[in-house]
N, C-alpha and C positions, 0 to 999 in steps of 0.2 A: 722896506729895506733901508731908506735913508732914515725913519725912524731910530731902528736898531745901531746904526754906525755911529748915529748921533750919539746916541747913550755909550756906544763902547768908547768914543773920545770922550765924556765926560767923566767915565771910570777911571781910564788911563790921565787926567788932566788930574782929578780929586787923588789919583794915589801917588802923586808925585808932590803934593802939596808937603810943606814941614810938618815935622807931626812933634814939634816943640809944645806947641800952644796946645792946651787942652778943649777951649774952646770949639776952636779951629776942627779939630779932631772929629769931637760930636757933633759938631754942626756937617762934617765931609762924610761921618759916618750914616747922620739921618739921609740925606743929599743921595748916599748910594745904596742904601735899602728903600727909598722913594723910588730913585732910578729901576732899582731891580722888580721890585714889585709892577711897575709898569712895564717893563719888559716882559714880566712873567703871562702878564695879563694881556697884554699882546700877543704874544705866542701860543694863550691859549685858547683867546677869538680866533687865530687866525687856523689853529688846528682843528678848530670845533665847526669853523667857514668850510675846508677842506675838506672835514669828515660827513658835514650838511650834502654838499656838495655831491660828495661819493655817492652816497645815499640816496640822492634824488636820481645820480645815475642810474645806476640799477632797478630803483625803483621803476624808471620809465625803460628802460632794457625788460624789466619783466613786463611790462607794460604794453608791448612792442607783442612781445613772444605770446600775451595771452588774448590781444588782438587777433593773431595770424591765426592760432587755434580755432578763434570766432570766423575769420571767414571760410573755413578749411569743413564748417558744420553748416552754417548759414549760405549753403548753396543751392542751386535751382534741382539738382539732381537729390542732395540729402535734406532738403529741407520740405518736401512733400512727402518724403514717408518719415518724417517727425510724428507723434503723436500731439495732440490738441495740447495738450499738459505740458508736454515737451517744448512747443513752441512758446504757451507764456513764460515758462523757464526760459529759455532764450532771450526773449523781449526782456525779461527782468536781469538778467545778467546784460546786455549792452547798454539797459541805465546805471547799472551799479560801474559799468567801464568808462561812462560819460563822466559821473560824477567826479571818480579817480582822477580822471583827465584833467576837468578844473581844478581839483585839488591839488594836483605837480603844477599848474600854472602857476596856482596862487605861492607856491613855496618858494618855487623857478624865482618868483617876482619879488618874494621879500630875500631874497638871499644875492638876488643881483643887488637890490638898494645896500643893503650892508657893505657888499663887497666894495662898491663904487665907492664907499665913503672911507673904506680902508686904503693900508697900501698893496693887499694881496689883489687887488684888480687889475691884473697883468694882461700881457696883449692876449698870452694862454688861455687863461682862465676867461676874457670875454669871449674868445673864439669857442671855450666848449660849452658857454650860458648860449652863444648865438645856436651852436647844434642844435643843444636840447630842446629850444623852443622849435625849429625845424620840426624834431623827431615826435612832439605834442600836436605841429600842425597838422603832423600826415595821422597821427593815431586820429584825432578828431576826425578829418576827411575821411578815413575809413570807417570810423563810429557811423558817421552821417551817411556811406553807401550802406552799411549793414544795415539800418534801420529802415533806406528806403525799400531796401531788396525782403525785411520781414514785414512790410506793411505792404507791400506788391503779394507776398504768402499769404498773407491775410486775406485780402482781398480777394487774392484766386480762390483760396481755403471755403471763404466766405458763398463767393459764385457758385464753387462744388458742392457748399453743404444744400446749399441750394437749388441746386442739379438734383442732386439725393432725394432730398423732401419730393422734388416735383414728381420724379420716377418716382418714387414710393407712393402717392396720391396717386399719379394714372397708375402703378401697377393693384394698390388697393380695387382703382375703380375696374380693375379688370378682372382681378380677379374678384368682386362682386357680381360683374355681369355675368361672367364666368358660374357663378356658383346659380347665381338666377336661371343662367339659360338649363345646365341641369337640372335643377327644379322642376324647369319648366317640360324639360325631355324627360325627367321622370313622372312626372303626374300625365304626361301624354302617354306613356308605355303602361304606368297603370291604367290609365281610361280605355287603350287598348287589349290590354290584355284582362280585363275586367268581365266576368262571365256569371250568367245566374243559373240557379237550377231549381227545379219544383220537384219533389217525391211525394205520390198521394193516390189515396185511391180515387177511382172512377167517378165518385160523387164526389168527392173534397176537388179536387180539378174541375169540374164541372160548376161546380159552386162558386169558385174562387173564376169561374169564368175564364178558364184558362184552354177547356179543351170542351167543344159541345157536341152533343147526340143527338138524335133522333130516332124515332122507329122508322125505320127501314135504310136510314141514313147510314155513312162511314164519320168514325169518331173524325175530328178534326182538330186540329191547333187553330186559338183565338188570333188572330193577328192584329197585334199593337193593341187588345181590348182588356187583357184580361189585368187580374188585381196582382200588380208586378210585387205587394208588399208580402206575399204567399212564398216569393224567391228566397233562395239563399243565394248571396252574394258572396262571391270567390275570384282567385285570381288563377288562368289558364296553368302560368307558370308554374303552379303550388300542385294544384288540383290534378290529382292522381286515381284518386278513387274516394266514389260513395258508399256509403252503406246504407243499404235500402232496408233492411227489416225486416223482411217479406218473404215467402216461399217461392210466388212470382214474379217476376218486375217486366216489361214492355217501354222502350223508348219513344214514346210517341213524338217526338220531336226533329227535323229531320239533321242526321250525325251518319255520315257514311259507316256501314254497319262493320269494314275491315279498319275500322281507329279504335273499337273498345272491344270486350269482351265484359257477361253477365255472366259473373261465377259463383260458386256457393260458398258460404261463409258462416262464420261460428253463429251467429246469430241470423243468419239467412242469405239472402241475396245481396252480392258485390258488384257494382259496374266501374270496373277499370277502362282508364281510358288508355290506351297501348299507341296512340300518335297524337298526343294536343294538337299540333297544329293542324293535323287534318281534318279532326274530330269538333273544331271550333268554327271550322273555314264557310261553315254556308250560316250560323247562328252563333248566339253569344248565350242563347237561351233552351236549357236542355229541361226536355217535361219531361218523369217517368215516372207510367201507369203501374201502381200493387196493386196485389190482391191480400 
């Protein structure tokens, strides 16, 4: 301001001078387009200082509002059902807020130097450079809680994913054992329910050492002698009926005689077994005599 007044007294001093002299004249006339161009150029630092100025206001006003946005998402309640993705988004958005930050400092700073070397460095104008850098301290302080509270997420995230993996390994090992011990219950219910049977005549049974005679003897079942490789192998479960072949058949084996019935059939003789469980309950091993 004392600039500017300075020049308006040497306008009004140069226009009062005689305008006799030609000299005189040119010489009052370079003196106050010098004057003016310095004036102009003043006024236009000092509007292009003001409009810096403004500009950083806002800037750090928006600055402010897209902080509060960051803690309003970066909370202990919304910030565990983030997504993985979601969360490095985050982390990369409060560096790109950090960076912002020092870059209004650095502007804050080269625009207080200009000013201080002007005459627009009013008692005003130091009071609202003193705000702004306030209102950078608190965005920074808040940058700095965000960051510890998404490396605290991290961490916990990290604990969890690790919680997971563990439960997932013991739930794998379990349901392996899981799937073993059935294995194991099913190869035991086959080995129980596992049953043989011999169809043959009188001489092939006898042969095969399975059922032996004598004159004057009663036919008999070999026990645990005979050539078990004569058997077919079946499972109770399944085993419904044979087909014997035969116009005769005799169960020489002992099978309580109300579990089956010996029927006739397209090609001869049928033995249904009308109770498996009863019908297995003294042997696993059924001989029967054709003829």
């Amino acid at each position: 301001m004392k600039k500017i007044k300075l020049f308006a007294l040497l306008i009004a001093g140069l226009a009062m001078m005689p305008s006799c002299h030609n000299n005189d004249d040119q010489s009052a006339t370079a003196a106050l387009d010098s004057i003016n161009n310095e004036l102009n150029d003043s006024l236009t630092t000092a509007l292009a200082e003001k409009d810096s100025l403004m500009s950083l206001m806002n800037d750090i006003a928006d600055g402010m509002q897209q902080i509060k946005e960051m803690e309003d998402i970066v909370s202990v309640q919304n910030i565990s059902g983030e997504t993985p993705d979601r969360k490095a988004q985050l982390r990369n958005d409060v560096v790109l807020i950090q960076q912002a930050i020092e870059q209004k400092k650095q502007r804050l700073a080269e625009l207080e130097k200009r000013l201080s070397q002007s005459t627009n460095y009013t008692a005003e104008t130091k009071k609202t450079i003193e705000s702004l850098k306030k209102q950078l301290d608190m965005q920074q302080s808040t940058i700095n809680t965000l960051k510890e509270q998404l490396a605290a997420a991290h961490v916990e995230i990290a604990t969890l994913n690790n919680r997971v993996d563990s439960l997932h390994t013991e739930n794998t090992t379990v349901k392996q054992e899981k799937k073993k011990a059935q294995e194991e219950a099913t190869k035991i219910a086959n080995e129980l329910n596992t049953c043989f049977y011999a169809v043959g005549s009188k001489k092939e049974l006898k042969a095969n050492r399975i059922i032996e005679t004598g004159f004057l003897r009663k036919t008999k079942i070999m026990e645990g002698d005979f050539e078990k490789s004569y058997f077919t192998k079946a499972d109770k479960r399944t085993l419904s009926e044979i087909q014997l072949h035969s116009k005769k058949a005799q169960v020489m084996s002992k099978h309580p005689s109300d579990s089956y019935q010996i029927v006739d059939g397209a090609s001869g003789k049928v033995l249904h077994i009308t109770n498996s469980t009863k019908f297995w309950e003294f042997s696993n091993y059924l001989v029967v005599k054709v003829d």
